[in-house]
C-alpha positions as CSV (number, residue, x, y, z in Angstrom):
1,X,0.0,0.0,0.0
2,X,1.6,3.1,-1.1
3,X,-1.0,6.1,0.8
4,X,-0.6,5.6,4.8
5,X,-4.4,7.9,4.7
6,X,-6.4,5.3,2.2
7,X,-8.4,4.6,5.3
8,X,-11.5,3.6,2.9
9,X,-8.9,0.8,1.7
10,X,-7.3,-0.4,4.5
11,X,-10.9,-1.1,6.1
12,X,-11.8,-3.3,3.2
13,X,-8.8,-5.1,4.0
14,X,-9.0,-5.6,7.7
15,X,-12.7,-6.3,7.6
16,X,-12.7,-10.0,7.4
17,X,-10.2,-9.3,10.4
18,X,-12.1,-7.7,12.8
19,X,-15.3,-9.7,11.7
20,X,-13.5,-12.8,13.1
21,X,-12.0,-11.4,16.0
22,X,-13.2,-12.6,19.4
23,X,-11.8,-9.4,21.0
24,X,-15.2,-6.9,18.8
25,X,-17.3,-8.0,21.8
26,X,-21.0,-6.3,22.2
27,X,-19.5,-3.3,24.6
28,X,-16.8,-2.3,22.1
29,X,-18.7,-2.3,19.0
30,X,-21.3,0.0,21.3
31,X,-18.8,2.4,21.8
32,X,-17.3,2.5,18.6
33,X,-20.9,3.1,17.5
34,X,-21.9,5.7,20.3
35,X,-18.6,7.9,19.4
36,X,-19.6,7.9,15.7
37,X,-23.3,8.8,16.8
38,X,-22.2,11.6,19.3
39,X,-19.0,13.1,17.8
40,X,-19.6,12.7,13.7
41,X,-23.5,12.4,13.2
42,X,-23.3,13.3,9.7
43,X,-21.2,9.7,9.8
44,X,-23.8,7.8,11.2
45,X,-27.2,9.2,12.5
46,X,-29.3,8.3,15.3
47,X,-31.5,6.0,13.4
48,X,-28.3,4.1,12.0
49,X,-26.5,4.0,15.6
50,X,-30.2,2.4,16.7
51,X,-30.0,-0.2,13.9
52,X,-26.0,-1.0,14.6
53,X,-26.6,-1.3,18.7
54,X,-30.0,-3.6,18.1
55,X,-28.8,-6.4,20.0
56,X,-31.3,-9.0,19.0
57,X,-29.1,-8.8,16.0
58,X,-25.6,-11.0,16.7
59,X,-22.7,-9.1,17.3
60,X,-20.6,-10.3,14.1
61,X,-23.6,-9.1,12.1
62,X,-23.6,-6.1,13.2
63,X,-19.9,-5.3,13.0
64,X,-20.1,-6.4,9.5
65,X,-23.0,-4.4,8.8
66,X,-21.4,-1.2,10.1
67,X,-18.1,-1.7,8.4
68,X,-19.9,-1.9,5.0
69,X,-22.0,1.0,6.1
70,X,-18.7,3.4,7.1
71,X,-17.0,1.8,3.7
72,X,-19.5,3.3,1.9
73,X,-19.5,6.5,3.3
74,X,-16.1,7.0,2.4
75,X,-12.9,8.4,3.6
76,X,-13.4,10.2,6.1
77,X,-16.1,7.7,7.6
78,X,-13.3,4.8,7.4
79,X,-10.4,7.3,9.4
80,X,-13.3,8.0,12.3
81,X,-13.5,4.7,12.4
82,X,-10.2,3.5,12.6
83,X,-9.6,6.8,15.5
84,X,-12.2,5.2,17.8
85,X,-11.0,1.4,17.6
86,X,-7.3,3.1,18.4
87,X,-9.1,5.0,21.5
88,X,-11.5,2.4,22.6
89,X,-9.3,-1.3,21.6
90,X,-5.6,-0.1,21.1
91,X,-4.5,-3.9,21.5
92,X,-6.9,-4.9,18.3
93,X,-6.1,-1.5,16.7
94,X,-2.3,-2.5,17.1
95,X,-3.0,-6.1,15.5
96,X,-5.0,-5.0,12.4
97,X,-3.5,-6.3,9.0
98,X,-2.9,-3.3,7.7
99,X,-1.0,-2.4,10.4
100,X,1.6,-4.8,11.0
101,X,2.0,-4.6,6.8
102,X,2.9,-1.2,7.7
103,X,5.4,-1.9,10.8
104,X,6.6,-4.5,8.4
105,X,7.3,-1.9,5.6
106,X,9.0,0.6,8.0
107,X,11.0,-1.9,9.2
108,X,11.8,-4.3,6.9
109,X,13.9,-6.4,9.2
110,X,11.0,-5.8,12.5
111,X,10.8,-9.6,12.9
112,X,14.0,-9.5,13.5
113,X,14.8,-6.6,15.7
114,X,12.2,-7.6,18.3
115,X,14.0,-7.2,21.7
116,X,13.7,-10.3,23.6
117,X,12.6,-9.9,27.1
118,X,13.5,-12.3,29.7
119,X,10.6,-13.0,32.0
120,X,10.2,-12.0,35.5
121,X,11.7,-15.4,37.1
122,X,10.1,-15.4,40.7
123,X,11.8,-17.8,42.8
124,X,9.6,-17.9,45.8
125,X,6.4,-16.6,46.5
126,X,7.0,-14.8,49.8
127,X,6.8,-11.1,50.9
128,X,10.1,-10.4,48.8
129,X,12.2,-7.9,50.9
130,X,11.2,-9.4,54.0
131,X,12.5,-13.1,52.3
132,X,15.6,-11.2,51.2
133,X,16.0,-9.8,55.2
134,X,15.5,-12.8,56.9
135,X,17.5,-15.0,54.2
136,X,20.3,-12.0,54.0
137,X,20.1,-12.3,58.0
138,X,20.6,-15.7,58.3
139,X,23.8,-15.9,56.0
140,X,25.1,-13.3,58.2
141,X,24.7,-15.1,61.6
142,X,26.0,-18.5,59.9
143,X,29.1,-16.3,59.0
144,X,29.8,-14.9,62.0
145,X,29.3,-18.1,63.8
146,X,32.0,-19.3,61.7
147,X,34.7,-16.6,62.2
148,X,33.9,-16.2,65.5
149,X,34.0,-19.4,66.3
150,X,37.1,-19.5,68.4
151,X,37.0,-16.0,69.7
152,X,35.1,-13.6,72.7
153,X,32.9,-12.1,70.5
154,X,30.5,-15.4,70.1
155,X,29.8,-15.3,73.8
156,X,28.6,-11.2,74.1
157,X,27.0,-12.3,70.3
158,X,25.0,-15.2,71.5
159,X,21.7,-13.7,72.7
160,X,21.4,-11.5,69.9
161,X,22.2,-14.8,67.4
162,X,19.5,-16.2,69.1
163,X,16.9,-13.3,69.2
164,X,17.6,-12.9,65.2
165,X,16.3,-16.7,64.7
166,X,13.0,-15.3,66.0
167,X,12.0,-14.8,62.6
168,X,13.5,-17.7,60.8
169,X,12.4,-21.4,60.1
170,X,12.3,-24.1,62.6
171,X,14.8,-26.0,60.7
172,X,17.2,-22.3,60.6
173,X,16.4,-21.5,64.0
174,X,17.1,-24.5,65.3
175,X,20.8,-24.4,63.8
176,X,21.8,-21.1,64.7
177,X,20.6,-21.4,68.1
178,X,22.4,-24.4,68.5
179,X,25.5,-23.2,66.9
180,X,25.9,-20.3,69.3
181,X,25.0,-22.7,72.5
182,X,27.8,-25.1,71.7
183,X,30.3,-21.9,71.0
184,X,29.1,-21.3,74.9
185,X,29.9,-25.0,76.3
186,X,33.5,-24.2,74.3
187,X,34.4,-21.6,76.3
């Protein structure tokens, strides 16, 4: 397609498109058809928007029957159109046909250039800093209970070992506390 503008021909290309997209539910076609009622009603008139938001008449029907409508008003009919699906739908406006041609034509190389975005691994599904503290605290304690080992500090250090555990597992707890009672027996 050589004119960005044709509108009027890029909706007879993505019609089938949005025709069989699951994502034109009742509520969006409503508001596409409410916003060409109330904003352009020389585009579609109050007795048209009745007809297109009948809903004893299927969805798909509808859609279809207000795309051929707005085709043949014309141009500018097609570009309202297209301005309230990017408003209202931005995620099906994105994935229209005659879109991604376009991204494709910009960017010859697009499929290629897609920046590839690792996933947010989680690794546990706790409170996250608090995990971090407690885990970050524990490491600590285990380290000074083994450089201290030997020396004066474990002794002034063992109430304070033992209060940290407070918030640890009974399996962590249960280590570090009896880490730092068998540094007290040593001495």
């Amino acid at each position: 397609m050589t004119d960005i503008d044709d509108y009027h021909e890029q909706l007879r290309r993505d019609a089938h498109f949005l025709c069989s997209d699951q994502r034109m539910d009742t509520e969006l076609v409503d508001r596409l058809v409410l916003q060409l009622n109330r904003i352009h009603p020389q585009i579609l008139n109050d007795k048209e928007a009745h007809r297109f938001r009948n809903l004893s008449v299927p969805t798909k029907v509808r859609l279809a029957e207000l795309l051929k409508h707005l085709h043949g008003k014309g141009e500018e009919a097609c570009h309202e159109f297209y301005r309230g699906l990017h408003i209202h739908a931005e995620d099906v406006y994105s994935s229209l046909p005659t879109r991604v041609t376009q991204r494709e034509m910009a960017d010859p190389k697009w499929t290629y250039n897609v920046a590839i975005y690792p996933d947010r691994y989680v690794l546990n599904d706790y409170a996250g800093p608090l995990f971090f503290l407690s885990c970050f605290s524990f490491v600590v304690g285990i380290a000074m209970l083994y450089y201290y080992r030997e020396g004066e500090t474990l002794r002034c250090s063992g109430p304070l070992l033992q209060r940290s555990a407070a918030r640890l597992s009974e399996g962590a707890k249960n280590v570090l506390i009896s880490c730092a009672e068998v540094g007290k027996q040593k001495k």
